[in-house]
C-alpha positions as CSV (number, residue, x, y, z in Angstrom):
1,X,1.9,11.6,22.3
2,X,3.3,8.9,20.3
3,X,-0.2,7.3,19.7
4,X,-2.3,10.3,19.3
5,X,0.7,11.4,16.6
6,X,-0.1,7.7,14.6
7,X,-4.2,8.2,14.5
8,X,-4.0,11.6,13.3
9,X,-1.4,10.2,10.6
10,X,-3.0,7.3,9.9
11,X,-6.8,8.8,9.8
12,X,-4.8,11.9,7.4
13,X,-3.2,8.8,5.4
14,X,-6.7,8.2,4.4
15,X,-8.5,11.7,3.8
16,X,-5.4,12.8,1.7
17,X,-5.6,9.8,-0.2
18,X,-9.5,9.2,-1.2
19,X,-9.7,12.3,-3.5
20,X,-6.8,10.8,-6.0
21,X,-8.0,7.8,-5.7
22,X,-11.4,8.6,-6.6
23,X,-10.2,11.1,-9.5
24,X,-8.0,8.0,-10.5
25,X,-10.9,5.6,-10.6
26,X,-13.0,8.6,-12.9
27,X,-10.5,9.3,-15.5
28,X,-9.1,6.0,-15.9
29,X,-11.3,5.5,-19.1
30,X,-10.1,8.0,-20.4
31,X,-6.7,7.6,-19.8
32,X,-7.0,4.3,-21.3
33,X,-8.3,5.9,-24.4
34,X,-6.3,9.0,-25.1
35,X,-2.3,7.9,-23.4
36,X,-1.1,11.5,-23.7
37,X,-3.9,12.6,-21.0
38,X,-3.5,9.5,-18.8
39,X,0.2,10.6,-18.3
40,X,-0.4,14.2,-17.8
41,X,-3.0,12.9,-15.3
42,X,-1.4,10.2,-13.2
43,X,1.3,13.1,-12.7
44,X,-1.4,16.1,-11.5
45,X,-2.9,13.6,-9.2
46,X,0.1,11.2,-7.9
47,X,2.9,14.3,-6.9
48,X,0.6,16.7,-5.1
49,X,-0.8,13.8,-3.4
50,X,2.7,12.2,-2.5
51,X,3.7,15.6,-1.5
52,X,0.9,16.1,0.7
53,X,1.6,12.9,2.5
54,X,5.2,13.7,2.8
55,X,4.1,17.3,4.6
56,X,1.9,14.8,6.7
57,X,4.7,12.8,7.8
58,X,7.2,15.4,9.0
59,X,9.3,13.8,6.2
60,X,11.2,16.8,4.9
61,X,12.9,16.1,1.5
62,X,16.5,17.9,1.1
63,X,17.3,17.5,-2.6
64,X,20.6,17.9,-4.3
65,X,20.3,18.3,-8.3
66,X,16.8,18.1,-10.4
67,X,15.3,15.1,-11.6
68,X,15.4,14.0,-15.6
69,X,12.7,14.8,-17.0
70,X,10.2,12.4,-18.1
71,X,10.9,9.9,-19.9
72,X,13.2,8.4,-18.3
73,X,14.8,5.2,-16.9
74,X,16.7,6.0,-13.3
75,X,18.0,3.5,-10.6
76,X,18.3,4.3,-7.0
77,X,19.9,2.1,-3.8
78,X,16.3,1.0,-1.5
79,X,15.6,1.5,1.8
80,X,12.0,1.7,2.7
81,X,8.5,1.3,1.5
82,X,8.8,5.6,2.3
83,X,11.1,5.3,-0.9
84,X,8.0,5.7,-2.8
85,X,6.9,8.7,-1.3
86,X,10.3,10.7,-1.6
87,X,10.8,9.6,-5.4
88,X,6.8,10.5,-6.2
89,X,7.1,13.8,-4.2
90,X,10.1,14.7,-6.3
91,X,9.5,13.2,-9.8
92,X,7.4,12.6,-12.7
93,X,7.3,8.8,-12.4
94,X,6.3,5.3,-11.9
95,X,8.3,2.3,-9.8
96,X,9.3,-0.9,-10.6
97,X,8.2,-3.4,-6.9
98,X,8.1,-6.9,-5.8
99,X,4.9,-8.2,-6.9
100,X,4.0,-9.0,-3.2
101,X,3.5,-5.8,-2.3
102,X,0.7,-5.6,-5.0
103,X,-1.2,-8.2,-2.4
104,X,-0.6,-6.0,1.0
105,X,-3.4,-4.3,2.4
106,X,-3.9,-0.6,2.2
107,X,-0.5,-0.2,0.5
108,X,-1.2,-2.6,-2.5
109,X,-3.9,-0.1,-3.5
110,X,-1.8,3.0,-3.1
111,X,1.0,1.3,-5.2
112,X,-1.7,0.1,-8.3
113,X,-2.9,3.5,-8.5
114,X,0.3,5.2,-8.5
115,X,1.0,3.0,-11.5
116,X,3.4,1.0,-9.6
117,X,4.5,-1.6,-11.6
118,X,5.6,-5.4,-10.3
119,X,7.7,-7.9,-10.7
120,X,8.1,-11.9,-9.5
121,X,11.7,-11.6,-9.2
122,X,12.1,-15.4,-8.5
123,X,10.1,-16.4,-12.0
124,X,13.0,-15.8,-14.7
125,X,9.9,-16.2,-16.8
126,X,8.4,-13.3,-15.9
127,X,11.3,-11.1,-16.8
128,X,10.3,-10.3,-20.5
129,X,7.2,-9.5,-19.8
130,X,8.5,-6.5,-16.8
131,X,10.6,-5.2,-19.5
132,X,7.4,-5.3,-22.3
133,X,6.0,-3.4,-19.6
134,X,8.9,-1.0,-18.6
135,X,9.2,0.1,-22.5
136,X,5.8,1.1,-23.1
137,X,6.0,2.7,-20.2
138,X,8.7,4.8,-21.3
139,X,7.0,4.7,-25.2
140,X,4.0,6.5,-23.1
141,X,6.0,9.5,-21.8
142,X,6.6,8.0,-18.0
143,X,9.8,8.1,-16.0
144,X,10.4,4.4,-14.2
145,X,12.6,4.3,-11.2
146,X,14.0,0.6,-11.0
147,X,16.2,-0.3,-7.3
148,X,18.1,-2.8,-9.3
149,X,19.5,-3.9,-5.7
150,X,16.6,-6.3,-5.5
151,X,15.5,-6.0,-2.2
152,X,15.9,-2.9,0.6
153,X,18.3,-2.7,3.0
154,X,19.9,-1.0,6.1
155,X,21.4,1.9,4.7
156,X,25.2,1.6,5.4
157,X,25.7,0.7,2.3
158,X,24.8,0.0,-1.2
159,X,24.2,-3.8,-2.2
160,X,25.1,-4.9,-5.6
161,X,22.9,-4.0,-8.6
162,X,21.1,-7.3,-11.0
163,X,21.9,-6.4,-14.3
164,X,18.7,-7.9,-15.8
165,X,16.6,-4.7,-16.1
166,X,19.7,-2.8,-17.5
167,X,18.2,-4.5,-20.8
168,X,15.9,-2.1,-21.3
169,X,18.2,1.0,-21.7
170,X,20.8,-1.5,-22.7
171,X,18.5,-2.7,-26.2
172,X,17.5,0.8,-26.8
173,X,20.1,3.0,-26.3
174,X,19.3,4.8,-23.5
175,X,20.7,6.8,-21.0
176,X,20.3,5.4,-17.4
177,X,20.4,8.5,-14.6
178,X,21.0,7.8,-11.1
179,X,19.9,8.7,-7.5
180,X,21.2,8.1,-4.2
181,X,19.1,8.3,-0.9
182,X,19.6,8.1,2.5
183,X,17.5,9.2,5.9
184,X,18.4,10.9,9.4
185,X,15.9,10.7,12.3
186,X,16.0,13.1,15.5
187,X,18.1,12.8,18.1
188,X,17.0,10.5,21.1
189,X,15.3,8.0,18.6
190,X,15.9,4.8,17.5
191,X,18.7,5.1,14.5
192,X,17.1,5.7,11.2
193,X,18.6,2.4,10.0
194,X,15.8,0.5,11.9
195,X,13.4,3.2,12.3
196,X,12.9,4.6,8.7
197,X,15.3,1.6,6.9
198,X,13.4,-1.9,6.2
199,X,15.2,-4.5,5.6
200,X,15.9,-8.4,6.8
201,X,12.8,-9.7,8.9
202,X,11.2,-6.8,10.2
203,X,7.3,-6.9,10.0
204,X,5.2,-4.4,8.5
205,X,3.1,-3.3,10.7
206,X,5.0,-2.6,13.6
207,X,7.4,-1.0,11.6
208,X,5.4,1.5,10.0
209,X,3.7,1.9,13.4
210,X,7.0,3.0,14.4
211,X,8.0,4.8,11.4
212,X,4.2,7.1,12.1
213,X,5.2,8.0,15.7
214,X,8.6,9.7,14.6
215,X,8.2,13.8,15.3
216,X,10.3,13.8,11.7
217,X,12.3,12.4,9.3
218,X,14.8,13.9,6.6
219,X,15.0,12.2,3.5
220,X,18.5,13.3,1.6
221,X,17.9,12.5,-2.1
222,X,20.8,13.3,-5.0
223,X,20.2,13.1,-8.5
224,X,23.6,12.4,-10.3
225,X,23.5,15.2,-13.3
226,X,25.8,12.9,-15.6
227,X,23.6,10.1,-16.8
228,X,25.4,6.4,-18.0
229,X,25.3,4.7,-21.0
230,X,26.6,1.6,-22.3
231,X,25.4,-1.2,-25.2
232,X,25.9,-4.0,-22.9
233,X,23.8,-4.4,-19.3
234,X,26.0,-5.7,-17.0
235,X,28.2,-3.1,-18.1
236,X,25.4,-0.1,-17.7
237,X,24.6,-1.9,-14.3
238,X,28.6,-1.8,-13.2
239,X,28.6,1.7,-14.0
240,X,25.1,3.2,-12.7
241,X,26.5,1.2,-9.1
242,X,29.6,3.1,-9.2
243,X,27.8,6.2,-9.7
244,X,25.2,5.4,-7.1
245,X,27.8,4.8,-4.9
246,X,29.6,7.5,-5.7
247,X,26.6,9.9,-4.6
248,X,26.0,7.6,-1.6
249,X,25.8,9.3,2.3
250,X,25.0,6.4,4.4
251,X,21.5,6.3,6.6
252,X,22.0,8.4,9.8
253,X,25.5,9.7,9.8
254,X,24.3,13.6,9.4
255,X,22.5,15.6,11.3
256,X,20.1,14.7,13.1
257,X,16.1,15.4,11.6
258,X,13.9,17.8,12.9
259,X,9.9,18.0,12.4
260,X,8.3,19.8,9.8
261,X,6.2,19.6,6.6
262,X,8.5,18.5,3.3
263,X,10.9,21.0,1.7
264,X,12.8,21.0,-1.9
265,X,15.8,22.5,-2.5
């Protein structure tokens, strides 16, 4: 069951996602040319699309408090690569990624088209030019989710933040909202910290393989209503931790997940 349950994913993984990509690959002159459409868009083509996939996966999405809308800047704690597809199925936005992941098979397509957008986090030299990027993407009308933990990790807890893309908010003024997220699998699998949760030296492609044969996940996603701001960024990074923390139920200590297609509350 487990195998036939990973084809059918893995061959829906592709029909779901060749019509977006398509549309994305036809209207990107235009976008280019008139911003305003590119952003209403990427958004009509990148949530239906992640929401679809999420439906696909049995990954049901219990949400506590509404997204900000765009634009935005809001920092989350990381778990997995299915980060991606909880945060596009629930909000008008684009992510901040290692820049390996841009070079992945499969999944480094998905995450340029999504307007996914990288960074070489061991160049300090490439810094300025993230948060260039970052502020016209926010100039342009996008949310950007930043996990300013720097890497993903098992879920029982939140690692410290880097305060070097607090800049952006920090220079500008802006408030930076927050979002916690966690993950429970069914009972009788493995725990969601290795199952759904990548982190240390797992490989790819056995985990996802994994991750595809799971009946269901539940992804439990909380936006933090009260938003922080402060003129100096490791001081907006100290508090957006706190409040990530705060909002914080580690990975697989509720109930356990059943199947199903993806739900909002």
């Amino acid at each position: 069951m487990g195998a036939v349950r990973v084809a059918y994913r893995l061959l829906g993984l592709v029909v779901l996602t060749l019509p977006p990509w398509l549309a994305y690959l036809l209207t990107r002159p235009l976008a280019r040319r008139f911003p305003r459409f590119g952003v209403r868009s990427h958004f009509a083509l990148i949530r239906p699309w992640a929401q679809a996939v999420a439906a696909l996966l049995g990954l049901r999405i219990e949400r506590e408090g509404e997204p900000p809308p765009p634009p935005f800047f809001l920092v989350s704690n990381h778990l997995s690569y299915l980060d991606v597809i909880v945060y596009l199925a629930s909000a008008d936005a684009v992510l901040l990624s290692r820049a390996d992941v841009a070079r992945w098979p499969l999944i480094g397509v998905l995450a340029r088209s999504t307007g996914t957008l990288f960074i070489e986090r061991s160049r300090r030299t490439e810094l300025p030019r993230v948060i260039a990027r970052v502020r016209a993407r926010l100039d342009a009308g996008y949310g950007v989710i930043v996990f300013p933990e720097g890497t993903s990790s098992s879920g029982e807890g939140v690692l410290p933040f880097r305060a070097s893309l607090f800049e952006v908010p920090a220079a500008a003024g802006l408030p930076v909202h927050c979002a916690s997220l966690s993950y429970d699998v069914p009972s009788g699998r493995r725990p969601a910290r290795t199952a759904v949760a990548w982190w240390g030296d797992m490989t790819f492609g056995r985990h996802a393989l994994g991750l595809l044969a799971l009946p269901g996940i539940r992804a439990r996603l909380r936006f933090d209503p009260r938003p922080v701001v402060a003129a100096d960024r490791k001081e907006l990074a100290r508090l957006a931790e706190e409040r990530v923390r705060a909002g914080f139920v580690p990975t697989g200590s509720g109930e356990p997940a059943g199947g199903g297609a993806a739900e909002e509350r």
